[in-house]
C-alpha positions as CSV (number, residue, x, y, z in Angstrom):
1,X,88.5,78.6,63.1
2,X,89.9,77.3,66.1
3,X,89.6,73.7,68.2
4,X,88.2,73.0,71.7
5,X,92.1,73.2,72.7
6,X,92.6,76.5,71.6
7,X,94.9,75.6,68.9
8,X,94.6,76.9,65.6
9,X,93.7,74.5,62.7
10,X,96.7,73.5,61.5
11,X,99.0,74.4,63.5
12,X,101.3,72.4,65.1
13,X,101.6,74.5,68.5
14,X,101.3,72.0,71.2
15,X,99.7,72.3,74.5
16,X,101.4,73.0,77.5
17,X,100.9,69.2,78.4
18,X,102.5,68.0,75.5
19,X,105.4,70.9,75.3
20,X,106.6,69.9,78.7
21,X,106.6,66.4,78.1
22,X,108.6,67.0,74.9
23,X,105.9,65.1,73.1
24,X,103.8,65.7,69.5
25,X,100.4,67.1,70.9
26,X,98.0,65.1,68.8
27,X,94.2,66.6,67.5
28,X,92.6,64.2,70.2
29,X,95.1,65.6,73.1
30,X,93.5,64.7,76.5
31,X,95.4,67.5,78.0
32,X,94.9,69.9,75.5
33,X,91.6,71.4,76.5
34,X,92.5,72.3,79.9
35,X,96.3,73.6,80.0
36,X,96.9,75.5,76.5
37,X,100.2,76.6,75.4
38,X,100.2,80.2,76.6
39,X,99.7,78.6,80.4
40,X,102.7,76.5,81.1
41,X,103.2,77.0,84.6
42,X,99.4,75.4,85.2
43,X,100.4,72.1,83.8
44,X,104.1,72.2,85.6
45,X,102.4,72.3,89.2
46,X,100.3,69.3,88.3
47,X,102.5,67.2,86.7
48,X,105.3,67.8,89.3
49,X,102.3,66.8,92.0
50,X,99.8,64.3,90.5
51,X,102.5,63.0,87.4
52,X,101.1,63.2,83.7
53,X,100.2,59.5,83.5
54,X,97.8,59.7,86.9
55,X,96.5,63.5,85.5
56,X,95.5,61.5,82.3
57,X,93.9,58.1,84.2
58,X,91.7,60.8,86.2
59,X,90.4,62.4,82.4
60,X,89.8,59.2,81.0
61,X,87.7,58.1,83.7
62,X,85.5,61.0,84.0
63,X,82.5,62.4,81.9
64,X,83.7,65.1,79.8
65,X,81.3,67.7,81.8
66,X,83.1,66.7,84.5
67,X,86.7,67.0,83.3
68,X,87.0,71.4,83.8
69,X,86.0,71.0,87.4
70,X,88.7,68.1,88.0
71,X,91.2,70.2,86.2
72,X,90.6,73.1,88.1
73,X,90.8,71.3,91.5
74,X,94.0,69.8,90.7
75,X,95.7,73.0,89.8
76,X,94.6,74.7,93.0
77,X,95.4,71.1,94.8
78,X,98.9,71.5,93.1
79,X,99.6,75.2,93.5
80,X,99.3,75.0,97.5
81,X,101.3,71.6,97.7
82,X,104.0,73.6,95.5
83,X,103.7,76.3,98.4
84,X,103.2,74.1,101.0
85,X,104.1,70.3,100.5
86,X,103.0,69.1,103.7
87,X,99.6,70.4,103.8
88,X,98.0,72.0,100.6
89,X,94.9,72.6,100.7
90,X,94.3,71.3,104.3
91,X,97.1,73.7,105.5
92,X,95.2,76.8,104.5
93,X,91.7,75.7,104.8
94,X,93.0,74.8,108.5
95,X,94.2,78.7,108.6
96,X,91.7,80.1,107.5
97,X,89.5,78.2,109.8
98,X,91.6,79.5,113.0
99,X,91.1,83.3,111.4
100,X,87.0,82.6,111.6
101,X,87.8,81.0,115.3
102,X,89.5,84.2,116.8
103,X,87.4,86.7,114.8
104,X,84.0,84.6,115.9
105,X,85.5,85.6,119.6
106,X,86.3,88.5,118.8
107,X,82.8,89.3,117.3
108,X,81.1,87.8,120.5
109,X,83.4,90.0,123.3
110,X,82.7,92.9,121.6
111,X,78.6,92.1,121.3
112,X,79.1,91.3,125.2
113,X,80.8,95.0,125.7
114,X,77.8,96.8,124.2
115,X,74.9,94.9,125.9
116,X,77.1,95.5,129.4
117,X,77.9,99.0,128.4
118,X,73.6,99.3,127.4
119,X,72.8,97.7,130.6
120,X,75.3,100.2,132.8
121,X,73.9,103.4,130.3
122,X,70.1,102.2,130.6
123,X,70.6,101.7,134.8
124,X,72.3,105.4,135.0
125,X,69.2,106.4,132.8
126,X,67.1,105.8,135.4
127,X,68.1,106.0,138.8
128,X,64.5,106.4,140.4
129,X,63.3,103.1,139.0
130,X,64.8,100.2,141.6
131,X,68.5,100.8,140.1
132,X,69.5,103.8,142.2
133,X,70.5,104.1,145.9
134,X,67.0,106.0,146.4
135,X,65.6,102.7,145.1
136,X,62.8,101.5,148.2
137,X,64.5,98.1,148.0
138,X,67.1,99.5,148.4
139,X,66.0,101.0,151.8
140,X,67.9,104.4,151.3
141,X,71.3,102.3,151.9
142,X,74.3,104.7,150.7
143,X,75.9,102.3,148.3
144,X,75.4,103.6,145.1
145,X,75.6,100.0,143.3
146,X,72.5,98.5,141.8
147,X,70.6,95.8,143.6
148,X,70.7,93.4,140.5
149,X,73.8,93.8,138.2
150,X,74.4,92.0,134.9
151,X,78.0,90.9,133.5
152,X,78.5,89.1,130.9
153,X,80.6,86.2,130.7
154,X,81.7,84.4,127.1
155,X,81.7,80.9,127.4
156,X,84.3,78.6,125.5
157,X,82.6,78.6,122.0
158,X,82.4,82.1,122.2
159,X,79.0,82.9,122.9
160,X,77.9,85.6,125.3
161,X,75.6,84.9,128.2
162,X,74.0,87.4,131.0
163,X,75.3,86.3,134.4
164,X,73.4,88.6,137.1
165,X,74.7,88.7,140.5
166,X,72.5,90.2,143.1
């Protein structure tokens, strides 16, 4: 039958937790629950970033249904301060963020290229309907370029906008 730690009745395999701080993991081990034995580079991160004694103050003040969550962000909080100890978290949120940024731009150019490219096909569609140089507006005039053209321009958040020139 086994414990909420994962330890086996009995047995006197201690958490990760307690096996890195080269202490006897007791039945009612805080830390036991959340790093087990067979994961000992999960507790490592944390306790080289947040220190055992602060990872245990944060468990003892929280609800127990809250405790997996915490765990959880505190290994991932760890793990990027281990990769990046400046930033964390922020540094690849921030990254990622720039990646949305230039791929949101990217997204709205392109958009921009096919409703120009429509506009251009649609006016060649139809030369006899006030686009073409045989246009009566036009007054037979032998410039082959429409009387109202449409380009469109992507303003700084990236959005595309018709801007007709006559």
């Amino acid at each position: 039958m086994k414990e909420s730690g994962g330890r086996k009745q009995g047995a006197a395999s201690p958490c990760a937790a307690c096996k890195l701080l080269r202490r006897r993991c007791a039945h009612d081990c805080v830390f036991a629950p959340y790093f087990p034995a067979d994961e000992p580079h999960k507790f490592a991160n944390v306790h080289k970033v947040f220190g055992a004694s602060n990872v245990n103050k944060m468990l003892q003040e929280l609800p127990l249904h809250h405790r997996g969550d915490a765990i959880s962000s505190m290994v991932y909080e760890a793990n990027a301060r281990i990769r990046d100890p400046v930033y964390g978290c922020v540094g690849a949120i921030s990254s990622l963020q720039q990646q949305i940024d230039t791929l949101q731009t990217q997204l709205a150019l392109a958009q921009a290229e096919v409703v120009h490219l429509r506009v251009r096909q649609n006016a060649s569609s139809f030369p006899h309907h006030g686009f073409g140089s045989t246009s009566p507006t036009n007054s037979g005039s032998p410039s082959s370029k429409p009387i109202f053209d449409m380009d469109m321009v992507v303003d700084q958040a990236g959005l595309a906008e018709p801007m007709w020139s006559c």
